[in-house]
C-alpha positions, 0 to 999 in steps of 0.5 A, a space after each residue: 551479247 546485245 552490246 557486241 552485236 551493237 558493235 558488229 559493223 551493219 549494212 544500212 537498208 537504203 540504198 541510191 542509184 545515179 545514171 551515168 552516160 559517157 557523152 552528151 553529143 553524139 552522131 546519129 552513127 554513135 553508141 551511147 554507154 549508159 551505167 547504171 550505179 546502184 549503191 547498197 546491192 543488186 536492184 531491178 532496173 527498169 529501161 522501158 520508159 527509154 524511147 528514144 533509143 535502141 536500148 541494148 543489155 552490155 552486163 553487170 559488175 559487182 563490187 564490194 568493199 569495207 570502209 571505215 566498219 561498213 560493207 558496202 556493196 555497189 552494182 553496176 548495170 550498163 547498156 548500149 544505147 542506139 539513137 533512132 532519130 536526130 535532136 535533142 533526145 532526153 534519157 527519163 528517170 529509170 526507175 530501180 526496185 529493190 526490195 520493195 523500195 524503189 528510187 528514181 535517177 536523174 535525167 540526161 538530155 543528149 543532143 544528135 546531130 551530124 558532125 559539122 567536121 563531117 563535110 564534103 567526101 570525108 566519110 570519116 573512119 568507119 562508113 557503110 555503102 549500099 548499091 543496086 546495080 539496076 535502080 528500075 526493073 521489072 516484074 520478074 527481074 533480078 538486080 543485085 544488093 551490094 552492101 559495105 561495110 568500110 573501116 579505116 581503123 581496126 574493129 575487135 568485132 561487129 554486129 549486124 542487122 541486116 535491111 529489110 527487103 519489104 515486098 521483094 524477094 531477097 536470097 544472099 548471093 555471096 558470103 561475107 568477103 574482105 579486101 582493101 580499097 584506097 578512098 581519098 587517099 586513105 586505106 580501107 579495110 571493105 567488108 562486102 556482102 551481095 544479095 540478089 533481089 526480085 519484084 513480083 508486082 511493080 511499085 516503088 519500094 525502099 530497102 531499109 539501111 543496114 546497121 552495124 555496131 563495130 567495137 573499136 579499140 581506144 588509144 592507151 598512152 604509150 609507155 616504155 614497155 620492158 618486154 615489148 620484144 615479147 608481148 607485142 608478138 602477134 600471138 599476144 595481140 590476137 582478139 582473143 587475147 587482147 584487153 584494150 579497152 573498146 568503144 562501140 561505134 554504131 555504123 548506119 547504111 543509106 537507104 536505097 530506093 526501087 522503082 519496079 515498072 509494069 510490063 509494057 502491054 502484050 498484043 501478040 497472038 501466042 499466050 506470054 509465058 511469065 517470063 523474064 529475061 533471056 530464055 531458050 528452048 528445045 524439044 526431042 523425041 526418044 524415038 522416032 518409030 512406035 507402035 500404036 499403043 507405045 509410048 515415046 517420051 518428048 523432052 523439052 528445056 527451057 534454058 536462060 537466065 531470069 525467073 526461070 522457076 516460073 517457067 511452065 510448058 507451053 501448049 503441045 497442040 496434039 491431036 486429041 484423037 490421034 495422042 493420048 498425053 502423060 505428064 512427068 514432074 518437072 525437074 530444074 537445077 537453077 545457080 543464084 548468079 550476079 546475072 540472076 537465076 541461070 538454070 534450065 527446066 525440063 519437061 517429059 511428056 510420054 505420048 501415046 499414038 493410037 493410029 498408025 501413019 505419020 504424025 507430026 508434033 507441031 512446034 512449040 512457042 515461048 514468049 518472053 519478055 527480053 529485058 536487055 532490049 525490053 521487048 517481047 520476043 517469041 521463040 518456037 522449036 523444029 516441028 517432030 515427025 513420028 512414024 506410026 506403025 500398025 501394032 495390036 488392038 489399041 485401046 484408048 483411055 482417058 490420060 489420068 494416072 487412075 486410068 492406066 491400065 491395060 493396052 496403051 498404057 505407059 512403062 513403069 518407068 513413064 508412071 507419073 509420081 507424085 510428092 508425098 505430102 503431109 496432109 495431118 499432123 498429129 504426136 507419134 503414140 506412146 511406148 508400150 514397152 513394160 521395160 519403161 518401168 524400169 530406171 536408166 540411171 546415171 552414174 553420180 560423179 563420185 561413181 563415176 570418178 572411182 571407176 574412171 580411175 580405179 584401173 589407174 590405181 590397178 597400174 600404179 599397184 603393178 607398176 610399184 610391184 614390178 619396181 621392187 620385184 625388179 630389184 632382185 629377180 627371183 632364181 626361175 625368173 633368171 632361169 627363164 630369161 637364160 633359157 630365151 637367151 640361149 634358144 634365141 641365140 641357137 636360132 642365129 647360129 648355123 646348125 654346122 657350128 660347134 655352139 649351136 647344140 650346146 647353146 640348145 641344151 642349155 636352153 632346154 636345161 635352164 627351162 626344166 631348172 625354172 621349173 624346179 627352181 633348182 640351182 645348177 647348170 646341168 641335170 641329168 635325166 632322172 633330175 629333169 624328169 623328178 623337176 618336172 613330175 613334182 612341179 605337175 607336168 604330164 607323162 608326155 611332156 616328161 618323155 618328150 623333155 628325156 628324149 630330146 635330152 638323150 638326142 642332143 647328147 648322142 650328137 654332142 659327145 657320141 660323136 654322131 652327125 646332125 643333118 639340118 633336117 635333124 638340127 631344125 627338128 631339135 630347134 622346133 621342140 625345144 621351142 615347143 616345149 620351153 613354151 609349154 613349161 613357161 605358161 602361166 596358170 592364170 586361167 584357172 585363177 581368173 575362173 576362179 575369181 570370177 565364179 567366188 565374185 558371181 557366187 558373191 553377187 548371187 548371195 548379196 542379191 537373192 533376199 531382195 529379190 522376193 520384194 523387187 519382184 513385188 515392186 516390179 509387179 505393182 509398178 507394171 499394174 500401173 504401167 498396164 492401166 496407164 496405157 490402157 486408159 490412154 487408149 481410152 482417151 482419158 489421158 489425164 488419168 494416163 497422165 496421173 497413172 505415169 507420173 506415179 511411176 515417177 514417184 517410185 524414183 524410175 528414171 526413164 525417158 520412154 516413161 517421162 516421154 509418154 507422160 508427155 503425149 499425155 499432157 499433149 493429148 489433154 491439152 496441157 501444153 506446159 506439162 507436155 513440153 515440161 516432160 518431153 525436155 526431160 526425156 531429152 536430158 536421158 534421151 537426146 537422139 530418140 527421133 519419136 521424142 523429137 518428133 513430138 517435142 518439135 510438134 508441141 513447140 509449134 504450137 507456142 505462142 512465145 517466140 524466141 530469136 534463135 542466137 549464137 551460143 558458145 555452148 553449142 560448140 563446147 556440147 556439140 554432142 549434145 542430141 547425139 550421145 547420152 550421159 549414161 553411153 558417155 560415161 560407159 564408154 570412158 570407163 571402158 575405154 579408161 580399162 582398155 587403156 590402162 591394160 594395155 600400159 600393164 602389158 606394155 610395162 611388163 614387156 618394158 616397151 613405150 605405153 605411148 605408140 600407135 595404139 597408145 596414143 589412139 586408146 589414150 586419146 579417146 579415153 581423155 576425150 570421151 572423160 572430158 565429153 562425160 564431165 562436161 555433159 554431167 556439169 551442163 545438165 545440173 549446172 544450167 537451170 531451166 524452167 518450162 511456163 506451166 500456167 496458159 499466162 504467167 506474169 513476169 515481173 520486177 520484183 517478189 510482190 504481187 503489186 510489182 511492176 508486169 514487165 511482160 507476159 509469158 504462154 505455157 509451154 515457154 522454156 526459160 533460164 532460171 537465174 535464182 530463187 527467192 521465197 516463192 519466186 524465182 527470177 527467170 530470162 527470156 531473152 537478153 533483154 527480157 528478165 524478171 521473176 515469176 511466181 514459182 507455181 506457174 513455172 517448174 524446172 525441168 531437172 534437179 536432184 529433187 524431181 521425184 519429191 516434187 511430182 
């Protein structure tokens, strides 16, 4: 034995690593790729004594091969590098940990620098412009940001960083828009982009370039294509489609500088509203006749384009002794234009006159600041009469909203309304529903499968059925089809026609045979009333059957008329009755079936049911001292008293969520999120549980960038619909479809019409949406930090390398699990592992074993 595994091929424990770069001299516009070539198996790199560059994660790749009798396993880590400044920039030793051995690469210096080709209008064949259309404003003024992107070859894709607007005010005003542009005689595809700036103080402010990192296609050598006719097709050279291999090109705006002057000095007499840029304004009155004691509303706008939101009311000047002044809230509506903010704002006062006679509203007066002829210019409005007339006594109250009450007192609709605002934040309270003891649990996908395809199995049963039935007809289902075929046809004849009551005895005949299945062409009234009385008719069926027998043979061979009246009396019985003789008693089968399947189910269940009601009683204690010991305020026993339900294997988000307020109220912080994630994987759309899980999250100290994820599109559902209403309804929808096929094949029309395609449609959706769910709720592993400060680091021993910290409450991914560890990302950028008591995953097969 010892000499075979001597002979067994072995894989040698050391293992090297070589730093690799695919150039050395590079503009300050370039990207450098960087590999990283472990050979011997996967390795912890660490890129953090980089300095000199943006380092940026490009992926992995693996590959294994056996040589001359040994496994060898080789990894490549590759990155992005981005230079942040010009000259000579030196790549350090990087360092690579794997399993405690750690080796060191060798050092690459790069040299940045401008192209020397580079010179006087060439631009080269990617560039980025960035303009202001106005290099001095000031406070208050708008100018606009445009930004360009311009590429003279084609790009598979680009990222983005937009400038930083330090100190200003920045909305973006325009989409992202293309067009083309010739620029020294060459064609430029233009990516443009606008944004609208504003300056509150003046100074000198830069706006910091923007960067771009554009993935351009690199030439391949032509070779003599046979299926160019069909490869080249635009189809196959879409970018989704498209394997040419891209180099990264990284793409760098200038700078752009603002100058913001102060406001020349204001030595008017009117007080400067704030305003800049050019304004109008107006006043109204609702009426122009009141009462003492009524009320009549003042409308002023204030229209223009500028800092119109800053815009306030000017002084009204009223007489206090005559006017008693109620504010409404403003309202505005205001457009980001390339001009800068247009709108208007509206003002209503409801003015409240206590003596009679003629009042006049003096005008009002706005001053602002023109900055096309960069002055100050004043506008005022008309001076407003109205006309007082005696009314009631008057009394006059101070103009507070507490103090409207009685006379003089605006209309409900001039009450003054107020925003309501939240002035404390706290968690919503826990779900004292007893129901919460009780599991909502999902279908596995074993389960799950079975029932989705178990009315397949039920249509190809009937469909394999109705083939060999189909094969040789029975002689009452021939009957059956002869009686339908003669009423049909005695239906499109004229009751005038010698055929029309042959053609409805026959129907009427072969329907009694079907009965009886009694070959034969024509009965008798004492055969047709035998038939029917052994096959379980009623007397009344019977006598009805003779009559119309002995009524159509008086016409036929008496040699009596039948009048139409008579004719279509004949026709409307015959149909009744055939009807009536051709109904299935399926009824009486289903009743049955469905009362022995009930019987069954009642006799299966009944001698468990004394030791769940015991259950039921015991978990429904704990549940009850749960909530009242977080009543109390001691929730870490609510906590521990939850969480022994758990243990029961209950399933159920209203308990997993109350676990969480909890460990909220404790000030668990980890725990709490921990919980609340899991509530959210069976309860994504309960609005009581978003509430509080975005609560606990603003209380995080880790920060993550929200990104794009491919994943939020293929789980769009995902906070929606649950797993478990995912798989009832593709069940449901899986019966309703393959019934309908039943019936359709039965009547030997196409499955696939109008409801078809709609039934099948939604049944392979709501399939697929369930399948999906079920795989990304136990394919994606993630973890929630529980300890107040977890250590993240480059490998399973304590004395490794602390990469970065993490808070409680942190939600991870975790990529794998080894020993006592397990390897989780934070972010791109930010993997490592942790110890696996300072983490736990939020859901697996094992939840219940380990709370």
């Amino acid at each position: 034995m010892a000499v075979l595994l001597f002979c067994l091929p072995c894989t040698a424990l050391a293992f090297t690593a070589t730093a690799q770069v695919d150039q050395t001299r590079i503009t300050p516009r370039d990207v450098v790729s960087l590999q990283v070539i472990v050979d011997g198996g996967e390795a912890d790199v660490d890129t953090s004594s980089i300095t000199g560059f943006q380092v940026n994660s490009a992926g992995t790749q693996s590959n294994r091969s056996y040589i001359n009798g040994t496994w060898r396993h080789k990894v490549i880590y590759r990155f992005m590098l981005i230079p942040l400044k010009r000259g000579v920039l030196t790549i350090p030793p990087i360092t690579c940990v794997r399993d405690g051995e750690s080796v060191l690469t060798r050092e690459i210096k790069i040299l940045v620098k401008e192209s020397s080709a580079q010179a006087g209008d060439d631009k080269g064949d990617f560039f980025a412009e960035a303009s202001l259309s106005s290099d001095g404003i000031v406070p208050g003024q708008q100018a606009v940001y445009t930004l360009k992107l311009c590429a003279a070859k084609r790009i598979k894709g680009a990222t983005f960083d937009s400038p930083r607007f330090e100190g200003l005010t920045a909305k973006q005003l325009t989409e992202w828009s293309k067009y083309t542009r010739t620029i020294n005689g060459r064609a430029f595809m233009v990516n443009e982009t606008k944004y609208l700036i504003q300056a509150d103080v003046p100074g000198q402010f830069t706006i910091s370039p923007a960067v771009f990192v554009a993935q351009v296609p690199m030439q391949r050598t032509r070779q003599r294509d046979p299926l160019n006719s069909v490869f080249n097709d635009s189809f196959f050279r879409d970018s989704f489609f498209d394997t040419t291999p891209a180099k990264p090109v990284r793409v760098v705006s200038n700078a752009v500088d603002l100058t913001v002057s102060a406001l020349p000095e204001y030595k008017g007499d009117q007080p400067f509203s704030g305003l800049v840029g050019k304004f109008s304004i107006s006043s109204t009155l609702d009426k122009n006749t009141v009462k003492a004691g009524e009320s009549a509303t003042l409308t002023v706008i204030i229209k223009g384009t500028g800092n119109i939101m800053d815009a306030a009311l000017p002084a009204l000047n009223l007489d206090t002794a005559k006017f008693k002044v109620y504010e409404d809230t403003p309202a505005q509506e205001v457009q980001v234009t390339e001009q800068g903010f247009e709108g208007h704002k509206v003002f209503k006062q409801a003015l409240v006159a206590s003596v009679p006679g003629k009042a006049v509203i003096p005008g009002l007066c706005l001053v602002f600041f023109d900055t096309d002829a960069k002055t100050y210019k004043t506008i005022r409005t008309t001076p407003l009469t109205l006309e007082v007339q005696p009314g009631g006594p008057v009394t006059v109250v101070d103009g507070t909203p507490a103090a409207n009450t009685g006379a003089g007192m605006p209309s409900a609709s001039k009450i003054k309304q107020f925003e309501v605002k939240l002035q404390n934040r706290d968690i919503l309270d826990i779900k004292e529903d007893i129901a919460s003891i009780h599991s909502r649990p999902c279908l596995s996908m074993f389960w799950f499968a079975c029932l989705v395809f178990l009315p397949a199995f039920g249509f190809g049963a009937v469909s394999t059925a109705m083939r060999f039935g189909a094969r040789e007809k029975s002689l009452k289902e021939q009957y059956r089809q002869k009686a339908w075929a003669y009423l049909k046809k005695a239906r499109n004849t004229s009751p005038d026609d010698p055929g029309f009551l042959p053609g409805l005895s026959s129907a009427l005949t072969y329907a009694v045979l079907a009965r009886g299945g009694k070959g034969g062409q024509s009965l008798t009234r004492d055969e047709a009333r035998q038939i029917l009385s052994h096959s379980g008719r009623d007397q009344e069926t019977v006598d009805k059957v003779t009559l119309l027998m002995d009524t159509m043979d008086a016409a036929r061979f008496g040699g009596k008329s039948m009048d139409k009246n008579t004719a279509q009396s004949c026709l409307d019985q015959v149909s009744s009755l055939i009807r009536t003789l051709m109904v299935v008693a399926c009824v009486g089968v289903s009743l049955f079936m469905f009362r022995g399947t009930g019987m069954a189910a009642q006799d299966t269940a009944e001698p468990s049911l004394p030791q769940k009601i015991h259950a039921v009683k015991d978990k429904a204690g704990v549940f009850v001292d749960a909530v009242r010991a977080y009543k109390a305020g001691d929730y870490a026993a609510a906590a521990a008293r939850f969480e022994s339900i758990v243990k029961t294997r209950v399933n159920n988000p209203d308990l997993f969520y109350n676990i969480g307020n909890a460990y909220l109220k404790s000030k668990d912080l980890g725990r709490a999120i921990l919980w609340y994630e899991r509530a959210r994987k069976l309860a994504p759309s309960d609005p009581d549980l978003k509430f509080n899980l975005a609560y606990a999250q603003s209380l995080l100290k880790d920060k993550k960038e929200p990104k794009f994820s491919f994943a939020g599109i293929l789980y769009f559902w995902q906070g929606l619909v649950s797993l478990q209403w995912l798989q009832y309804a593709s069940i449901t929808l899986s019966f309703c479809f393959f019934i309908w096929a039943t019936v359709q094949k039965a009547r030997n029309r196409h499955i696939f019409s109008g409801i078809g395609i709609f039934l099948f449609l939604l049944f392979t959706g709501t399939t697929l949406a369930a399948g999906l769910e079920y795989n990304r709720m136990n394919a994606d592993i993630n973890a929630v930090i529980l300890a107040e400060q977890a250590g993240v680091r480059s490998g399973t021993m304590d004395n490794a390398t602390l990469l970065f910290d993490l808070h409680a409450g942190t939600r991870v991914r975790v990529l794998e699990k080894k020993d006592n560890y397990m390897k989780i990302r934070f972010a791109k950028d930010k993997v490592g592992w942790v110890a696996c008591s300072k983490a736990e995953i939020i859901w697996s097969r094992k939840i219940y074993q380990k709370n």
